[in-house]
N, C-alpha and C positions, 0 to 999 in steps of 0.2 A: 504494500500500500504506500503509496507514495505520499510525501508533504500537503501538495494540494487537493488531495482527496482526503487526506486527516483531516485536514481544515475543513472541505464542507461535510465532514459527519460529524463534526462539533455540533454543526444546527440541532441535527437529532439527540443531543446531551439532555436537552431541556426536560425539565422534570412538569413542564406546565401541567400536560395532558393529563397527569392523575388528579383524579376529584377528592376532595377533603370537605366535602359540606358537613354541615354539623348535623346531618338528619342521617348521617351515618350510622349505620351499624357498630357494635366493637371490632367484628369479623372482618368489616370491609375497612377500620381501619387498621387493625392487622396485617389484611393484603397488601394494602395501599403503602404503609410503613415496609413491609417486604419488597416491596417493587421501586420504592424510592431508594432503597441499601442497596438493592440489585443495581440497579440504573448508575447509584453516585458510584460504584464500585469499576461497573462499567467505563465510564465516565474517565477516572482515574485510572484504569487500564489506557485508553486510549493516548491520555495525557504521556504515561508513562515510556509509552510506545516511539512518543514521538520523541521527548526527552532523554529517551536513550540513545537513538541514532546522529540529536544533536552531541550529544555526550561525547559520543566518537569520534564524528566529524571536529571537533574543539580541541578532541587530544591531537586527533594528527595536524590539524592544523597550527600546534603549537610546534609539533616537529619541524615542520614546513612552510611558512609564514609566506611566502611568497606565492602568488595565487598561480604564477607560470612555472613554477617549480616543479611540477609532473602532475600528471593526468590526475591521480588519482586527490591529489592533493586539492586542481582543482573542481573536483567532485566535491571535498570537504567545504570549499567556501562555498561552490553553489548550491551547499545542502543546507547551508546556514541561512545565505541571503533568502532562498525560498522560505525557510520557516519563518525571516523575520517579516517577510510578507502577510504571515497569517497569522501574525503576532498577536494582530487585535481582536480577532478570534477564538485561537485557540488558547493566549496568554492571560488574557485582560479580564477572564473571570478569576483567577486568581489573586488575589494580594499580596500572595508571597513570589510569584511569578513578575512582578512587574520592573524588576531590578533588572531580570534575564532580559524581558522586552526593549527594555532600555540597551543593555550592554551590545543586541541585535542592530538593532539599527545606529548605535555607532559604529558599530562595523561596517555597516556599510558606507558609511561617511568615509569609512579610513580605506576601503577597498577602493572607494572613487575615486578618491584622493590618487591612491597608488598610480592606477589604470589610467589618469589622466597625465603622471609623471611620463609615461611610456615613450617611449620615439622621442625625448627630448633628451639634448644633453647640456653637459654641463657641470658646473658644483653642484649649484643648487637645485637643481632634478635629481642628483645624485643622492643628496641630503635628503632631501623629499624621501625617495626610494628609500634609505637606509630605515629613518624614522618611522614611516608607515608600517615597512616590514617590523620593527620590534613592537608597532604598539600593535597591530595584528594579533603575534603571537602574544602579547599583554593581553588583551581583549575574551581571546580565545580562553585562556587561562581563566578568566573573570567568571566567563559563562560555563567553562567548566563547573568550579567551584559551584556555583549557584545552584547551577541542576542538580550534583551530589547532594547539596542543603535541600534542596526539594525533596528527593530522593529519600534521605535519611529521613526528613519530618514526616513523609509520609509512609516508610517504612518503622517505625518507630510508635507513632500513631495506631497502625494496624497491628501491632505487636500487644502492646496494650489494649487495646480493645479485645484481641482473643484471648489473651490471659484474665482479662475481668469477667470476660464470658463464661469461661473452664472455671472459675471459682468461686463454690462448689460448681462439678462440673452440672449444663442442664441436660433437659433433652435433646437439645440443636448442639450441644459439643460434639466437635469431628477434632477424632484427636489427630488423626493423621493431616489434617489443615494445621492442628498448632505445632505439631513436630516440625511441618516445611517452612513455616514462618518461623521457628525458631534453629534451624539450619540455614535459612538466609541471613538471619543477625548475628549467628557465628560468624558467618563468612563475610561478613559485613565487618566487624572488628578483628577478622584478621587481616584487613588489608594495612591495621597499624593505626597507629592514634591520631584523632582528632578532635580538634576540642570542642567544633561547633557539635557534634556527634555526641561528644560525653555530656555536654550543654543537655543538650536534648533527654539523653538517659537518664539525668539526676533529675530533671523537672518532672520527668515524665516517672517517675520512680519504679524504675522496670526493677530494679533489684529487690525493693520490696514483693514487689508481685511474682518475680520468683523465685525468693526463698517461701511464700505462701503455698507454692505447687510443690516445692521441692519438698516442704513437707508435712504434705497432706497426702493421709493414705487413701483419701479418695480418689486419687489419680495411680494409673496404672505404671509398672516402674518404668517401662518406655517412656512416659511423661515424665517421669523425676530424674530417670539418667537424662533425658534432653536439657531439660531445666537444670543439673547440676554439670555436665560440659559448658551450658551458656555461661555460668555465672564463674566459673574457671577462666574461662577465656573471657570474661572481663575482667578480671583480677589481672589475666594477663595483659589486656588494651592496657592499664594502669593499675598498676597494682598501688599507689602512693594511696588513690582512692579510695578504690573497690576492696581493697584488704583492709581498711579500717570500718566497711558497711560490715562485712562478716563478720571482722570481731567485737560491733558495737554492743556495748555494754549497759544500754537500759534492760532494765529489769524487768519487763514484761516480752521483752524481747531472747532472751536469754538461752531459756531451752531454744526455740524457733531457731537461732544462732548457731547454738550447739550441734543440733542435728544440723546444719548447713554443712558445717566447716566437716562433721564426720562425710560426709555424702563428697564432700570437696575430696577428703582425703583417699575416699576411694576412687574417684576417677580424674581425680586432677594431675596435669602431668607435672615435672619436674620444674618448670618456672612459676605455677603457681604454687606448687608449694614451698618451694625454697621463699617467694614471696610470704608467704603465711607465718616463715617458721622466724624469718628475719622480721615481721610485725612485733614479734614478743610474742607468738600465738604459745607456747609452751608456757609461759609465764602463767597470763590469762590462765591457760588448765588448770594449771597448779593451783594459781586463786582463788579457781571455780570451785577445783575438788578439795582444797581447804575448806569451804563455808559450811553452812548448815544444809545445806542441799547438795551437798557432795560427800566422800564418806570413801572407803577402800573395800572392795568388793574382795582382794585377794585374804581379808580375815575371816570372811565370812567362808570361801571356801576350805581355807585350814582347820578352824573350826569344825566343819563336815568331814573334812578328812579322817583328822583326830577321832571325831564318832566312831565312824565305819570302824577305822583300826580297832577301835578299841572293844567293839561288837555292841555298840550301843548306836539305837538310831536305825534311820531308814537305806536299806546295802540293795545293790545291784542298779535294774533300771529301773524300779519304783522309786528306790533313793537317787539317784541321779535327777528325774521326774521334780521330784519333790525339791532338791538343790535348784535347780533352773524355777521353779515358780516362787520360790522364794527370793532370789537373785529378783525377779522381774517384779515381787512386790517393792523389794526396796528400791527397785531403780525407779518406781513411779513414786515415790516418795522422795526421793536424793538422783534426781536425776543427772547431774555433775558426778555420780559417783566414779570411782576409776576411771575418769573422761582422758588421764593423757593417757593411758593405756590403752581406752576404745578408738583414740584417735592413731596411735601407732597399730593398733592389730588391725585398722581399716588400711594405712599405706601397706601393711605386709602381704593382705589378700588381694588388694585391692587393682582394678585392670590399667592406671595411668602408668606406671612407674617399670622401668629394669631392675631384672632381682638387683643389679651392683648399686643404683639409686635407692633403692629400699633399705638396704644394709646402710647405705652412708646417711641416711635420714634416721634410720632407727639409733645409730651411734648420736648423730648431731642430736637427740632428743633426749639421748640418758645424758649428756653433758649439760645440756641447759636442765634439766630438771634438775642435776647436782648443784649447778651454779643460782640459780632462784632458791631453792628450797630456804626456809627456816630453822631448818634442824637436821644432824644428819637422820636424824630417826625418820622426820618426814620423806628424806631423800632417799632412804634406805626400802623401803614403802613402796614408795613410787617405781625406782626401779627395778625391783622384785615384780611388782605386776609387769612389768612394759616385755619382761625377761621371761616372764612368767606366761604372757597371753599373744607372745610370738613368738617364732624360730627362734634360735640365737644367729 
């Protein structure tokens, strides 16, 4: 489909045609609500469609700056000049779009400019030509940028909208739509940082929303491994940020936290965790599983032990049974219980990490836990369980 045929299916965008009287039905405003999302959605396909191909045409143009510089090149300016033709069409319903409309039709100012330099010589044609060709590629660059920012806002936007959707999920949740939307916003911060982009994530509080899926057992674990790769690889777009949201420390936040950073530790790779671990994230444990909702799970199995041994108490797999449902009432009670333990035996099983990564993190983890502790008895403790509830 080409530029000027985008342009006149713009006409058909209009959402006139649907009726909203107020002698409506709820049903019929249901539809009508349905066919207006369908349509804006549409609508924004179309947009996208076209600001992708400018997208292109702007990179290589920044290669290329000169319109006679080869063929394909000047494909790129005349892919531009044409869309800024239908600028006021397909641009001008937008507000956030009106910068790019602009940066268009200076282009072409400066493309005229060039074209009229042509067959003359001289210095100052010469100068003309040199100037023109950098602000071309200046230009080019301008309207790059912009489209990404379009781009990101409206990718960013639709992200949030399906995660508020999935939570709790309803009956219109399609989780395979929120997996794909959430594998384009990996791949979207893995092209590296930007800040108009993290701008947008922190207003838009996509981190809140999900650490919410990440842990809620109402969503199936295909949706919480999705949700704990994204939020890894935004630790990694910046971890200066995104590693101090995981380990924020209000109080009603807390457990929700904790289970993140475990979910992290099992699938996160090797820079975010090294990120996590240079936060103080072991400290943090320590301090967790010091309070009153923390507590050391390996006395409670010694304790058991010492029974069986000694033929007192519940032996084989009814006592084993009964060990595990007790471990699980006190952990909903102390839920910080032996947290830097569960958070090392999640790196040791867990699928981000090389066995030699997992060993040099479980060592980096008995060392800071010796180095925080308060006591060697605390530390004595601590690293009995981490020794205790993974390989050596």
């Amino acid at each position: 489909m080409g530029f000027e045929q985008l342009g006149r299916s713009q006409q058909d965008w209009s959402l006139s045609s649907f009726q909203t009287g107020a002698d409506k039905s709820p049903l019929s405003f249901s539809i009508s609500a349905a066919m207006e999302e369908v349509a804006a959605k549409e609508e924004n396909q179309q947009v996208l469609r076209v600001l992708e191909a400018l997208k292109e045409a702007s990179h290589e143009l920044q290669a290329h700056p000169n319109p006679n510089s080869a063929d394909s090149n000047s494909s790129a300016v005349k892919a531009l000049l044409e869309l800024e033709t239908e600028a006021e069409t397909i641009l001008s319903s937008d507000p956030y779009l009106s910068t790019l409309a602009h940066h268009l039709t200076n282009l072409k100012t400066i493309v005229d400019s060039l074209q009229r330099s042509r067959g003359h010589y001289g210095l100052r044609s010469f100068l003309t030509r040199r100037v023109s060709t950098h602000e071309i590629s200046r230009v080019a660059g301008s309207i790059e940028s912009e489209i990404q920012a379009w781009i990101d806002r409206e990718s960013i936007e639709n992200l949030v909208r399906a995660l508020r959707r999935s939570s709790p999920p309803s009956s219109s949740f399609n989780e395979e739509d929120l997996i794909q939307i959430l594998d384009q916003f990996v791949n979207r911060l893995a092209q590296g940082f930007n800040r108009e982009l993290q701008d947008l994530i922190l207003k838009s509080k996509v981190f809140t929303e999900l650490e919410s899926v990440l842990c809620s057992s109402n969503f199936s674990k295909n949706v919480r491994e999705k949700a704990a790769f994204t939020i890894a690889e935004l630790i990694r777009f910046n971890k200066d940020v995104f590693v101090g949201q995981v380990l924020m420390e209000d109080v009603s936040l807390r457990i929700m936290a904790m289970d993140c950073v475990l979910e992290i530790g099992y699938f996160g790779r090797k820079d975010a965790i090294d990120a996590m671990i240079k936060a103080d994230l072991v400290k943090k444990l320590v301090e967790l599983q010091r309070s009153e909702l923390g507590g050391d799970l390996i006395d409670m199995g010694k304790f058991e032990d010492e029974s069986e041994n000694s033929g007192v108490g519940p032996v084989g797999m009814e006592g084993k049974g009964k060990r595990e449902s007790k471990e699980r009432r006190f952990l909903d009670s102390h839920p910080f219980a032996s947290c830097v333990a569960r958070f090392a035996v999640q790196l040791e099983v867990g699928e981000g990490l090389r066995q030699r990564e997992k060993r040099a993190f479980k060592q980096e983890i008995l060392k800071r836990v010796r180095e925080v502790s308060v006591s060697d008895a605390e530390a004595a403790t601590i690293v009995a369980e981490v020794l205790w509830g993974s390989s050596p």
